[in-house]
gemmi code that builds the backbone of each chain (N, CA, C; Angstrom):
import gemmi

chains = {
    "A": [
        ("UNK", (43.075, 138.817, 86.954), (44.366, 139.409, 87.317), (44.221, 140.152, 88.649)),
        ("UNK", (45.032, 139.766, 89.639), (44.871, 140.021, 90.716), (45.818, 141.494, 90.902)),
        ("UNK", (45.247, 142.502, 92.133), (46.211, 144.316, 92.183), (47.532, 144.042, 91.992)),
        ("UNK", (47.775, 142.898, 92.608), (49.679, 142.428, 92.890), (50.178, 142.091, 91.574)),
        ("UNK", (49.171, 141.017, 90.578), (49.958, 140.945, 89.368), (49.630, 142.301, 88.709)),
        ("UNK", (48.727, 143.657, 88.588), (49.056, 144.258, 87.824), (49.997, 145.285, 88.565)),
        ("UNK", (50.297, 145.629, 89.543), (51.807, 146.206, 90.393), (52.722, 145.946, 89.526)),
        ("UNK", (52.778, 144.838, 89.652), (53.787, 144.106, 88.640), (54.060, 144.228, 87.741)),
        ("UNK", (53.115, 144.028, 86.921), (53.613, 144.408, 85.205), (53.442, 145.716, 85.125)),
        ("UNK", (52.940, 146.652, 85.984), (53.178, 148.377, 85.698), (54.349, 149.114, 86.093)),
        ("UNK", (55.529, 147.977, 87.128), (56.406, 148.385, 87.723), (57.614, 147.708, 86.369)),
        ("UNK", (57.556, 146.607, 85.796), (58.069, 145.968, 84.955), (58.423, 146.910, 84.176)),
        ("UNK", (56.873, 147.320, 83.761), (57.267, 148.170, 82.229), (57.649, 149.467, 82.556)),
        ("UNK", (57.191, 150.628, 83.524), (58.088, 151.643, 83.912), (59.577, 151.758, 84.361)),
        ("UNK", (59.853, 150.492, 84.983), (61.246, 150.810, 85.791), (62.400, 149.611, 85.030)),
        ("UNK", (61.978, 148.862, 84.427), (62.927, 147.370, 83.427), (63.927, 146.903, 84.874)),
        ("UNK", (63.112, 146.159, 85.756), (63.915, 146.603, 87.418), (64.752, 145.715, 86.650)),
        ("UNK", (65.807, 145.505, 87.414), (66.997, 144.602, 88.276), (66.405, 142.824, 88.743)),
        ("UNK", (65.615, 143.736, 89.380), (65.261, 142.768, 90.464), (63.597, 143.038, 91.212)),
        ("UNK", (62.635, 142.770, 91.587), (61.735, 143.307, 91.837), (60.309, 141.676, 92.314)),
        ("UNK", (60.438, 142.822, 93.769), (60.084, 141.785, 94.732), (58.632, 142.554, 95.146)),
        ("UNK", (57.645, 141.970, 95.161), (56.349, 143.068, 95.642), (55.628, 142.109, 96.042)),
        ("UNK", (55.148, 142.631, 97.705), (54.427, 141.428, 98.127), (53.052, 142.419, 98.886)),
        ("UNK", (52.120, 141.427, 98.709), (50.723, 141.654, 99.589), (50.594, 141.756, 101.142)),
        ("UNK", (50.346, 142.869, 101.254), (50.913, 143.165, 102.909), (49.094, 143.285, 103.694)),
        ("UNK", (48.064, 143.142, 102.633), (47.015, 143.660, 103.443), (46.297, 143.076, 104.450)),
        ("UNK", (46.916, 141.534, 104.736), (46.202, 140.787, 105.869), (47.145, 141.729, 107.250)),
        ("UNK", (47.779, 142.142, 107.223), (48.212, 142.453, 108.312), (48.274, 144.050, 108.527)),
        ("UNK", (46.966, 144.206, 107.634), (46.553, 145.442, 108.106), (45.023, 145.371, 108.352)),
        ("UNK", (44.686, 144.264, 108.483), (43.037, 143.967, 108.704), (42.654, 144.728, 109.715)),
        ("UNK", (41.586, 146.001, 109.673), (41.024, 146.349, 110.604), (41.441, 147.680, 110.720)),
        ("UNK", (43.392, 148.584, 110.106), (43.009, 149.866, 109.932), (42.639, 150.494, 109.085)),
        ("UNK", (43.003, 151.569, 109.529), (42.566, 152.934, 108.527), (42.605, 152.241, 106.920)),
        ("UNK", (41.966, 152.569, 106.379), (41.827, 151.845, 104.772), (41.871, 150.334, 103.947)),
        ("UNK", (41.646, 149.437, 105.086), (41.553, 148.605, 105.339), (40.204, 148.721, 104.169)),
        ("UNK", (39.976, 147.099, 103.543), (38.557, 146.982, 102.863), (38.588, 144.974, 103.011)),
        ("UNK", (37.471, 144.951, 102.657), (37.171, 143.838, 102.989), (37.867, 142.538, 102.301)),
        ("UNK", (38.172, 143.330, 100.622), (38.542, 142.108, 99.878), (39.849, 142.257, 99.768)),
        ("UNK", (40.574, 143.079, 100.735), (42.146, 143.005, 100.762), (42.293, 143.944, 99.735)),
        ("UNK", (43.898, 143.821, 99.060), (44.112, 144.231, 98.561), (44.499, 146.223, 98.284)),
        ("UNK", (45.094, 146.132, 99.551), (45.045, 147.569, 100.024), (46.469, 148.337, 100.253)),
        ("UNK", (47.366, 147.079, 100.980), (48.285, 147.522, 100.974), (49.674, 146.550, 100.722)),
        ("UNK", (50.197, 147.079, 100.238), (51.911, 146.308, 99.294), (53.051, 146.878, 99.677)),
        ("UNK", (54.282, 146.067, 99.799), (55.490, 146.737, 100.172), (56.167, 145.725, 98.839)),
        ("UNK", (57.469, 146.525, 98.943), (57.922, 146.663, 97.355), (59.504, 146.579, 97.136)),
        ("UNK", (60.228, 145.912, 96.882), (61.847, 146.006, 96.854), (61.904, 145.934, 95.388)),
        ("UNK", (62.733, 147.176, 94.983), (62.988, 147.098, 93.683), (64.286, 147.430, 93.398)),
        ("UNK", (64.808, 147.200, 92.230), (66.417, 147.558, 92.047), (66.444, 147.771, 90.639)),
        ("UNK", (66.611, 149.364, 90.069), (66.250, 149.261, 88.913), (67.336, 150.594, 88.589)),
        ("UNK", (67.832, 150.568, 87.340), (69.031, 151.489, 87.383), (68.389, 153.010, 86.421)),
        ("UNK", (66.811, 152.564, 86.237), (66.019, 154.451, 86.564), (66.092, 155.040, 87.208)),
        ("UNK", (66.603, 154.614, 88.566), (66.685, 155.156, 90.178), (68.260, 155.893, 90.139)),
        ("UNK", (69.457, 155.219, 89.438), (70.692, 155.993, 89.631), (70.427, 157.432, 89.622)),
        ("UNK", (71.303, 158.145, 90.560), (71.518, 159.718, 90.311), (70.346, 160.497, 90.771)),
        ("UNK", (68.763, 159.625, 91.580), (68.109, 160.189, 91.485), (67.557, 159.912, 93.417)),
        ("UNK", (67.123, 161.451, 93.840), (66.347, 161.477, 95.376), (65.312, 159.946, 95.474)),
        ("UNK", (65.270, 159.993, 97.040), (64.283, 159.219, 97.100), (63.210, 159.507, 96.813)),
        ("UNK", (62.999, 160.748, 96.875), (61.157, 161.092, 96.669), (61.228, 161.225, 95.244)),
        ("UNK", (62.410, 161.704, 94.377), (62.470, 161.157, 92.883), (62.043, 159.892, 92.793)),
        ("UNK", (62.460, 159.360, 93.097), (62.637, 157.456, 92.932), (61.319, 156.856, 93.457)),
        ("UNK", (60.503, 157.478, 94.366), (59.186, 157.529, 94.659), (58.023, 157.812, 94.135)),
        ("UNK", (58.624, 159.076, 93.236), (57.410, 159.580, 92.677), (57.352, 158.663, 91.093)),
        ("UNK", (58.527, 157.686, 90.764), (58.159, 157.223, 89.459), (57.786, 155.988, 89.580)),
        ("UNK", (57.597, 155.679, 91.106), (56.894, 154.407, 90.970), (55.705, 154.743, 91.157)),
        ("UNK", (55.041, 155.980, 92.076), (53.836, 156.240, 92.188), (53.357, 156.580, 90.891)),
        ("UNK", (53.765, 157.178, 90.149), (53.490, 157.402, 88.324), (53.141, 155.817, 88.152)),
        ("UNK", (53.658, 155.139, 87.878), (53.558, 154.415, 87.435), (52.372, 153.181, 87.930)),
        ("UNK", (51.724, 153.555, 89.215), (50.684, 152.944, 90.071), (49.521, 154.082, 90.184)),
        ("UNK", (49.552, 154.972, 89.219), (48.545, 156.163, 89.525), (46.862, 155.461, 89.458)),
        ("UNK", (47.329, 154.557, 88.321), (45.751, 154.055, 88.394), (45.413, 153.193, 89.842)),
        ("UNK", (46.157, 152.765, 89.939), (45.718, 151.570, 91.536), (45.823, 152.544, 92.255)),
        ("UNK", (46.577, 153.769, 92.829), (45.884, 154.454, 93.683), (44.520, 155.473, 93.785)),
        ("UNK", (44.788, 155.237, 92.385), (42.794, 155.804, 92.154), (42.088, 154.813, 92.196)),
        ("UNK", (42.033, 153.636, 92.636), (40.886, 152.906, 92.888), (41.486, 151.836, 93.779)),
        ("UNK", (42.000, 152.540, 95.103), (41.659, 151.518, 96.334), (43.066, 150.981, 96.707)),
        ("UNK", (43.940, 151.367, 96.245), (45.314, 151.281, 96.599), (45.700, 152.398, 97.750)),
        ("UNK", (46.014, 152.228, 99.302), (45.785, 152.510, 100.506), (47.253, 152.672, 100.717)),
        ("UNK", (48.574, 151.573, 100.505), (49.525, 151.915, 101.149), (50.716, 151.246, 100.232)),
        ("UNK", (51.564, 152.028, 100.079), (52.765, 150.965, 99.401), (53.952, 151.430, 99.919)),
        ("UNK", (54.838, 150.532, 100.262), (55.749, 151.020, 101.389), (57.066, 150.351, 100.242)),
        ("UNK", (58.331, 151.063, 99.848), (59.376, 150.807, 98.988), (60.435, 150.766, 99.334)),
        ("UNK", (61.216, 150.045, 98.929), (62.440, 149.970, 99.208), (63.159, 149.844, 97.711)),
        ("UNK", (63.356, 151.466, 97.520), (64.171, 151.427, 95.606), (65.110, 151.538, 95.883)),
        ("UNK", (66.445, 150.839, 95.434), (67.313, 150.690, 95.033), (68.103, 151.076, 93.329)),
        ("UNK", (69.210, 151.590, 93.412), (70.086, 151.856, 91.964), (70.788, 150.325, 92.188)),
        ("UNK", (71.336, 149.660, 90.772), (71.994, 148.475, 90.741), (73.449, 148.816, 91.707)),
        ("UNK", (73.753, 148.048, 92.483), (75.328, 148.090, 93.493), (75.106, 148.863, 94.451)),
        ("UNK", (73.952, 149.827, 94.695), (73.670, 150.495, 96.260), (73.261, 149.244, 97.216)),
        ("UNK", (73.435, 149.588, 98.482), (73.831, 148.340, 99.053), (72.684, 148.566, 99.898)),
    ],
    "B": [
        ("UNK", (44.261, 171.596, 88.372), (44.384, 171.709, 89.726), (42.930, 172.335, 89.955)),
        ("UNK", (42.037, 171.370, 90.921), (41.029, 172.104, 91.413), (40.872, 173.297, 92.225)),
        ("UNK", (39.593, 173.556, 92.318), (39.427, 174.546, 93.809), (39.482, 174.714, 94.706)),
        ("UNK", (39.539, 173.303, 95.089), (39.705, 173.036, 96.658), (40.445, 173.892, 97.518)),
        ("UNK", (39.074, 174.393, 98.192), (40.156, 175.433, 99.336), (40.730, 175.076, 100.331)),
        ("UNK", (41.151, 173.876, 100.669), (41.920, 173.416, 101.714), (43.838, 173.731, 101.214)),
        ("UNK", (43.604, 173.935, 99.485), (44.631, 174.337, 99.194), (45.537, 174.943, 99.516)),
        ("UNK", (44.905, 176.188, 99.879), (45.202, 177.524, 100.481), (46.006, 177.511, 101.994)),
        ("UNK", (44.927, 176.489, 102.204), (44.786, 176.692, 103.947), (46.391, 175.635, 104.104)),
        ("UNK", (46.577, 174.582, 102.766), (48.209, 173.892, 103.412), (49.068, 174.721, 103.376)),
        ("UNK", (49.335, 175.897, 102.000), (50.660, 176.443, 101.706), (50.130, 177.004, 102.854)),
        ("UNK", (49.247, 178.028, 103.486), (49.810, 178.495, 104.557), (49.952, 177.632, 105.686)),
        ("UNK", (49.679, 176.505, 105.945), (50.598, 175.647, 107.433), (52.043, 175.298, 107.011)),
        ("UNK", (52.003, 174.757, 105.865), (53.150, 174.787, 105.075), (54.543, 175.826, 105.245)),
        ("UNK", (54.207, 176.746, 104.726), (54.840, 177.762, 105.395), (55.467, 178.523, 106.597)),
        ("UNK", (54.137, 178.798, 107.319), (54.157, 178.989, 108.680), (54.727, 178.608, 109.706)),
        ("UNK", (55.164, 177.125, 109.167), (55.766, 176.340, 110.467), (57.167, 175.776, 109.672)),
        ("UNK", (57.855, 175.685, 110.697), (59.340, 174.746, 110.364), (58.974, 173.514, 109.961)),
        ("UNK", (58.399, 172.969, 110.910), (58.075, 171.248, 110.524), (57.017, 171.247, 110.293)),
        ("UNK", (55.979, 169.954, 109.779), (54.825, 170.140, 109.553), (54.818, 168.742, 109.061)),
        ("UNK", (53.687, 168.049, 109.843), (53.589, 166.465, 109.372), (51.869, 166.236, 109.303)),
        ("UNK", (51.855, 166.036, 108.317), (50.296, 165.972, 107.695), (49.887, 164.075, 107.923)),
        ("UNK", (49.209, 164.373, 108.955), (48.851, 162.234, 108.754), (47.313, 162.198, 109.202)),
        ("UNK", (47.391, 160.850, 109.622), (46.147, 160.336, 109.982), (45.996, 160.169, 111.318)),
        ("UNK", (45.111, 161.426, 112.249), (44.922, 161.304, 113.523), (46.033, 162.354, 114.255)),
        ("UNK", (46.312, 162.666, 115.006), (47.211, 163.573, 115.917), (48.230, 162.948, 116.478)),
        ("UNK", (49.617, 163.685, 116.573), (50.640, 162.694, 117.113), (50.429, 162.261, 118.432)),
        ("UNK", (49.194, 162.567, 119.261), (49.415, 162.214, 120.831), (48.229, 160.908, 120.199)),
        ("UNK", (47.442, 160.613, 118.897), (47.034, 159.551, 118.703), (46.554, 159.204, 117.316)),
        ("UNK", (47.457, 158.965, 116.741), (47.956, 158.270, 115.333), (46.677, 157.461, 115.263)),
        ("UNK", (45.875, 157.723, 113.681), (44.568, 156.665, 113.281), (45.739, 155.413, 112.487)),
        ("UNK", (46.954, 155.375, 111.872), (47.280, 154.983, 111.088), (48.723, 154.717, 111.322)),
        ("UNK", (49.173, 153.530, 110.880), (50.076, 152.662, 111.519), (51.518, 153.691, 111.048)),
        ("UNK", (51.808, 153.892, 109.418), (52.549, 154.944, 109.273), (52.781, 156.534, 109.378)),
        ("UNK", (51.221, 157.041, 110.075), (51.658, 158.268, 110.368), (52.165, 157.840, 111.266)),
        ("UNK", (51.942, 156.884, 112.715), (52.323, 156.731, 113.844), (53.903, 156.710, 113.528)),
        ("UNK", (54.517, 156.068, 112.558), (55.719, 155.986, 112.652), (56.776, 157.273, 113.019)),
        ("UNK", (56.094, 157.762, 111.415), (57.195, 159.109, 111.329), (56.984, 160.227, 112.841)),
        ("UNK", (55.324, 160.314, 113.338), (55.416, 161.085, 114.678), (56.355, 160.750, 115.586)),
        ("UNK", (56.051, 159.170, 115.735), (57.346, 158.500, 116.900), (58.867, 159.093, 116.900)),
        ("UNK", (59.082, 159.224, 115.560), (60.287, 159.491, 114.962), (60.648, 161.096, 115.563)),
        ("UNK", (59.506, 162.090, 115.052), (59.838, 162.808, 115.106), (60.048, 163.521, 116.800)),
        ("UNK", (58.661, 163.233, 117.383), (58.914, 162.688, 118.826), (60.065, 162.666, 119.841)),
        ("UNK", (60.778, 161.597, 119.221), (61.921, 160.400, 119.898), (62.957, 162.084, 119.942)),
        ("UNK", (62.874, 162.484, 118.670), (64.305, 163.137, 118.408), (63.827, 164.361, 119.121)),
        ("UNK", (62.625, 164.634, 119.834), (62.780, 165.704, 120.244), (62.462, 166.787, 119.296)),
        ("UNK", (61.747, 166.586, 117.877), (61.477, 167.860, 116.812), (60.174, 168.526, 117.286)),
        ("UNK", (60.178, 169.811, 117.216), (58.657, 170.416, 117.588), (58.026, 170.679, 115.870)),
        ("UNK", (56.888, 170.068, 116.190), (56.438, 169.917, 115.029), (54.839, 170.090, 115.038)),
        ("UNK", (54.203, 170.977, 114.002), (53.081, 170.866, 113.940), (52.385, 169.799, 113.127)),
        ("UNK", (51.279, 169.058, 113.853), (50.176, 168.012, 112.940), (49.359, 168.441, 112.540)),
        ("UNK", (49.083, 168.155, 111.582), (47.728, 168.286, 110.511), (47.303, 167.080, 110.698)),
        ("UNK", (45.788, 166.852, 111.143), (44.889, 165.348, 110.810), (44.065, 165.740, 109.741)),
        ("UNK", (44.458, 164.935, 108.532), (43.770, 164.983, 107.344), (42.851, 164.559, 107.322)),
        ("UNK", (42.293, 163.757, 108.140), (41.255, 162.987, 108.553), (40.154, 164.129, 108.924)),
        ("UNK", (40.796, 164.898, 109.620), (39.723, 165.939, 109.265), (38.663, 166.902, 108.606)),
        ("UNK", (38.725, 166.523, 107.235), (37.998, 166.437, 105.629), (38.239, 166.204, 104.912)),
        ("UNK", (37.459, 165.584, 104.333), (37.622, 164.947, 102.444), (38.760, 165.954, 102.323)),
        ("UNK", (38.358, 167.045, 102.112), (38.887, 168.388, 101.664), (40.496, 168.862, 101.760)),
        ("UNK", (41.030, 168.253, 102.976), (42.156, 168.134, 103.143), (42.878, 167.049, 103.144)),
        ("UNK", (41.982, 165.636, 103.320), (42.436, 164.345, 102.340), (42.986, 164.511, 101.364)),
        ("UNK", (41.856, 165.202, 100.629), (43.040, 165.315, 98.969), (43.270, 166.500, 99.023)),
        ("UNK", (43.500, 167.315, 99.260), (44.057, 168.652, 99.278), (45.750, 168.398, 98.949)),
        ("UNK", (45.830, 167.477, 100.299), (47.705, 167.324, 101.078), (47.867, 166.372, 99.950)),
        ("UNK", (47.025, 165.461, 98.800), (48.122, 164.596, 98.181), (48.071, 165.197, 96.456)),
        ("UNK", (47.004, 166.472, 96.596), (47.155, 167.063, 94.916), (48.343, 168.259, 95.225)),
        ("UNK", (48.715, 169.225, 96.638), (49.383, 169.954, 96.904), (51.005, 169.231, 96.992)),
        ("UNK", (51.275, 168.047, 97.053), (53.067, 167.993, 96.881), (52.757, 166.717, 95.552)),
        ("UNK", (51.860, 166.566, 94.918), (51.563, 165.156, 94.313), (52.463, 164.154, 94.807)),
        ("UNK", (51.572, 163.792, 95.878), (52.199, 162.414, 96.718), (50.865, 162.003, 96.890)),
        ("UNK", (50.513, 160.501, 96.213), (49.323, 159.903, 96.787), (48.903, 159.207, 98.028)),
        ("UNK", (50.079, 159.382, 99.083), (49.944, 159.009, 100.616), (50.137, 159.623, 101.786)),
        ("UNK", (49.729, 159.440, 102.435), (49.902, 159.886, 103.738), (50.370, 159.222, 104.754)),
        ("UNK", (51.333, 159.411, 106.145), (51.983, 160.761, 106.177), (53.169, 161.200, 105.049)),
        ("UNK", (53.158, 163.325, 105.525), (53.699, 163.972, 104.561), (54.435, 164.872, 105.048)),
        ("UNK", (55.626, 164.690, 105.639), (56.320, 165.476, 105.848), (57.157, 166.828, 105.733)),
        ("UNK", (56.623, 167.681, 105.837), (57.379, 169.218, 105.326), (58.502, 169.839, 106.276)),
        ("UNK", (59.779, 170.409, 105.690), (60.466, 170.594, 106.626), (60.664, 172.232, 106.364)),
        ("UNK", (60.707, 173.112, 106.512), (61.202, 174.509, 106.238), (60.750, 174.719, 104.716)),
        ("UNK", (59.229, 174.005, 104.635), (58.473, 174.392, 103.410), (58.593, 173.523, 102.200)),
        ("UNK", (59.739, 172.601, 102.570), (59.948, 171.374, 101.578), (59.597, 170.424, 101.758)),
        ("UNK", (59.125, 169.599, 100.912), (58.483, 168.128, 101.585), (59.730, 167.296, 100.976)),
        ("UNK", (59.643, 166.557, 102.676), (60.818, 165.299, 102.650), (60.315, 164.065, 102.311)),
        ("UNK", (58.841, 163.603, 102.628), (58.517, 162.219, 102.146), (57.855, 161.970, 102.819)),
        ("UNK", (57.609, 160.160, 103.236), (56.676, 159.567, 103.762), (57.171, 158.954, 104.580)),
        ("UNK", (56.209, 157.872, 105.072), (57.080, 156.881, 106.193), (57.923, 156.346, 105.946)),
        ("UNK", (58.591, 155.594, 104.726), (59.804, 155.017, 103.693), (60.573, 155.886, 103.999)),
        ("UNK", (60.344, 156.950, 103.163), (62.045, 157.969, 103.064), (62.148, 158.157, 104.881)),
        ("UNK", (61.175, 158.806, 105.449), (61.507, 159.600, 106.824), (62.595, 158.399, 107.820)),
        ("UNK", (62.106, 157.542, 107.655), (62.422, 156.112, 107.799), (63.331, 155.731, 107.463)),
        ("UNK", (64.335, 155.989, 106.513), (65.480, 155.374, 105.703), (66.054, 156.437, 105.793)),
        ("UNK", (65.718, 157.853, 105.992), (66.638, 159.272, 106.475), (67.334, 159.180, 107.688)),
        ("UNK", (66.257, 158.927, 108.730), (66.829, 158.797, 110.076), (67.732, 157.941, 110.647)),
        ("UNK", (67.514, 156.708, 109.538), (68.394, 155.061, 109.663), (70.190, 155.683, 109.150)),
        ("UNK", (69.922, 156.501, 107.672), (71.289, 156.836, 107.094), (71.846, 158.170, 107.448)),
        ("UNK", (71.012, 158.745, 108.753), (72.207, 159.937, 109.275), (71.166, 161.401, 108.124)),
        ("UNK", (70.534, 160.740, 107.333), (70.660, 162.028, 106.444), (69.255, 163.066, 107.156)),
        ("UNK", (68.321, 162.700, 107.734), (67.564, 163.485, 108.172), (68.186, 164.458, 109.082)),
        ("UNK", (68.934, 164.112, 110.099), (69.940, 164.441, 110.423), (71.235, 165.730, 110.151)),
        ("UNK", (71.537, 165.311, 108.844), (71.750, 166.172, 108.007), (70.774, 167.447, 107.212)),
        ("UNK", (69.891, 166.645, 107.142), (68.040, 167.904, 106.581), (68.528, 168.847, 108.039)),
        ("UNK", (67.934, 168.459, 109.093), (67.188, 169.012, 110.093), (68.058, 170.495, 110.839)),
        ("UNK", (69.890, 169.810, 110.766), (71.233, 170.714, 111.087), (71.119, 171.760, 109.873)),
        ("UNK", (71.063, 171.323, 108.425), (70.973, 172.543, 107.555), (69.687, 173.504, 107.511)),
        ("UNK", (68.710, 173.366, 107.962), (67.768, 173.800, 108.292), (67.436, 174.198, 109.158)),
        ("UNK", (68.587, 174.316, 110.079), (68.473, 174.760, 111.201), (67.111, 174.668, 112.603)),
        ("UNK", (66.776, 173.380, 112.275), (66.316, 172.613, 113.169), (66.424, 172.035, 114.425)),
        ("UNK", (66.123, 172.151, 115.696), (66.620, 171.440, 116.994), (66.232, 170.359, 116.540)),
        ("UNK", (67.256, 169.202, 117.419), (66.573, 167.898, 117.399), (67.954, 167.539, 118.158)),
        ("UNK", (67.748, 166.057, 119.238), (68.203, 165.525, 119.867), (69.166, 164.435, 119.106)),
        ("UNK", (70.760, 164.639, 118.904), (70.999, 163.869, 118.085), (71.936, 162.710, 118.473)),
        ("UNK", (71.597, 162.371, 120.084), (71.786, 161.521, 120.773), (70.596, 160.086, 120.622)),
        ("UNK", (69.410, 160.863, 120.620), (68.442, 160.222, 120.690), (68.495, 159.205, 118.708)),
        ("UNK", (69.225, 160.586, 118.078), (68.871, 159.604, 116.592), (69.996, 158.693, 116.935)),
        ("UNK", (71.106, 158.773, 117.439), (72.471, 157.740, 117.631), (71.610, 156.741, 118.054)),
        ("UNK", (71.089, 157.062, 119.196), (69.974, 155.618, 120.409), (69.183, 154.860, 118.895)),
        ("UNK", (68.629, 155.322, 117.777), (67.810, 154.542, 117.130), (68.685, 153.923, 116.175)),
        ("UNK", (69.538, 154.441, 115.486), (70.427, 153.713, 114.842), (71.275, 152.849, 115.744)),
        ("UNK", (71.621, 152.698, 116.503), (72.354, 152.070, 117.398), (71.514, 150.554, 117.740)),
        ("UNK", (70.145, 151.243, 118.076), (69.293, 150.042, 118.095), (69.039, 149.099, 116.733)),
        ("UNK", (68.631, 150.194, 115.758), (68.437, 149.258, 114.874), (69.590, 148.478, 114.087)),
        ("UNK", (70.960, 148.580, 114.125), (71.550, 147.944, 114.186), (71.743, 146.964, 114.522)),
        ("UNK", (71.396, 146.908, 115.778), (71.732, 145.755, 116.803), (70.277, 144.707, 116.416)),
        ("UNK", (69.386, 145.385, 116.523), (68.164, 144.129, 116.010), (68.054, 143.729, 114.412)),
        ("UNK", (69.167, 144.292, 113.683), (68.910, 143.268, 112.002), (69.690, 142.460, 112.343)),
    ],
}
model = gemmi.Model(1)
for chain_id, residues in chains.items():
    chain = gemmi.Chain(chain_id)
    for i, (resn, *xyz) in enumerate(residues, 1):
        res = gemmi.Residue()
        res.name, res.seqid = resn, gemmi.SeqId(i, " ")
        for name, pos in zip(("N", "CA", "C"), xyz):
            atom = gemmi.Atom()
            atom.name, atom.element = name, gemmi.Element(name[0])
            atom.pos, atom.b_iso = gemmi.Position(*pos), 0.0
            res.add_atom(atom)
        chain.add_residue(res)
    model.add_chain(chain)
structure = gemmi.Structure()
structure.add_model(model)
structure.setup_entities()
């Protein structure tokens, strides 16, 4: 099971998204800051999940980072989001 | 919550200053592709702002992400509140609302220069 499929099923089961798009961004960070050899470092993330209604972005941030606490304790470098509530545009 | 005394040493930069952007490397030279962002940002608009390079010890590596529990860096503080990372700072400045932070907070900032970036980024999606 590769970091991206478990993103995935940890974002699945915390947020029941909408919609939820998460892709492997770390070849095109080859070479900075936290960069590692076997990839897997950094992810960007579109999600649309209606846990997010009524709630800040750094709310809406911090429950996906909850929910990735373990991958950023072991080698998870960057995740860049784009959360969405269902009908925010 | 550990001991780490770098603890100490954020609430007081934290404090001390209006703005305060905690990243990787100094804004006159960013180690890291998203501190570079939000500096640019802050920069562009003309905000005076103090940097923290976390890069500067383990100690304040994790210091800045057990002190707002945010596991990334950059970390933006505005009048002692933390606004976010490169995402939010990024999606603030795009929707007017940093904008809105910076006027209630009584912040200078050039808000010609944020029109010039929304204006642009408009035009390039």
């Amino acid at each position: 099971m590769t970091r991206l499929d478990r993103i995935r099923a940890a974002l699945e089961e915390a947020l029941a998204p909408e919609s939820l798009d998460v892709q492997d961004d770390s070849h095109r960070h080859i070479g900075h800051a936290g960069s590692r050899p076997g990839g897997e470092t950094h992810y960007l993330a579109r999600v649309v999940s209606a846990r997010f209604a009524g709630l800040s972005r750094v709310q809406r941030q911090r429950l996906v980072n909850a929910a990735l606490a373990a991958e950023f304790a072991e080698g998870l470098h960057a995740f860049s989001m784009e959360l969405k509530a269902p009908g925010e545009a | 919550m550990s001991e780490n005394p770098a603890l100490a040493q954020i609430e007081e930069i934290v404090k001390g200053n209006d703005v305060v952007l905690f990243m990787k490397g100094v804004k006159t030279m960013p180690q890291c592709g998203f501190s570079a962002k939000v500096a640019q940002i802050l920069q562009y608009l003309g905000v005076e702002f103090k940097d923290v390079n976390v890069l500067q010890s383990n100690e304040m590596r994790q210091g800045i992400k057990d002190y707002a529990d945010w596991p990334t860096i950059p970390q933006l503080y505005v009048k002692g509140e933390f606004v976010g990372g490169a995402d939010i700072v990024t999606e603030m400045t795009l929707s007017g609302e940093l904008d809105q932070l910076l006027e209630a907070k009584g912040v200078a900032y050039d808000k010609a220069r944020a029109e010039e970036i929304r204006a642009h980024n408009k035009a390039a999606s």
